[in-house]
N, C-alpha and C positions, 0 to 999 in steps of 0.2 A: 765366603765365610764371614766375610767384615760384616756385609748385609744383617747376615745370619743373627752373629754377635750384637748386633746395634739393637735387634730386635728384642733379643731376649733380655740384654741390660733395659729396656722401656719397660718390658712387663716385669721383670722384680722388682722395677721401680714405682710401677704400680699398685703393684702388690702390698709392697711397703705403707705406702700412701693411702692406699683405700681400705687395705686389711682384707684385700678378698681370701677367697681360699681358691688355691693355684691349679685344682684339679679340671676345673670347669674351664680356665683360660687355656690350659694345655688343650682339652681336648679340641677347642675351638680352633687352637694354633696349628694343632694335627690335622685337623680337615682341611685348614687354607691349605698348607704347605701343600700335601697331596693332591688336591685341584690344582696347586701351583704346577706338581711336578707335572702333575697330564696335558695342562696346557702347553706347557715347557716343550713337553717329550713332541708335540705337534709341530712345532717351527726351529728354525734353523738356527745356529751359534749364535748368529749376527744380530739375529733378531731377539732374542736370550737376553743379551750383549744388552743392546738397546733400552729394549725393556729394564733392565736392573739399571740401568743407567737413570731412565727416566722415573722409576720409582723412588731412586733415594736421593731424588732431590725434597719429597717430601720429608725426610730423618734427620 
């Protein structure tokens, strides 16, 4: 959920900053997540684990 959170504080932040319109970044946001979850759903906790590890070093 921190993940989650950090994410969506960048895009209001964005939003703010470049004045998009929020519908088009949702929908984008809803396809990653979903690819996310199928990849997810294929490997084990640990590997989960890891991965979210190694992603939010970029955040």
């Amino acid at each position: 959920m921190h993940y989650l959170d950090r994410i969506m504080c960048n895009i209001y932040s964005l939003q703010l900053i470049s004045h998009f319109h929020l519908f088009p970044l949702c929908a984008i946001f809803f396809l990653f997540y979903v690819t996310l979850f199928q990849f997810v759903s294929k490997l084990s906790i640990y590997e989960f684990v890891f991965f979210l590890r190694g992603v939010s070093r970029y955040y």
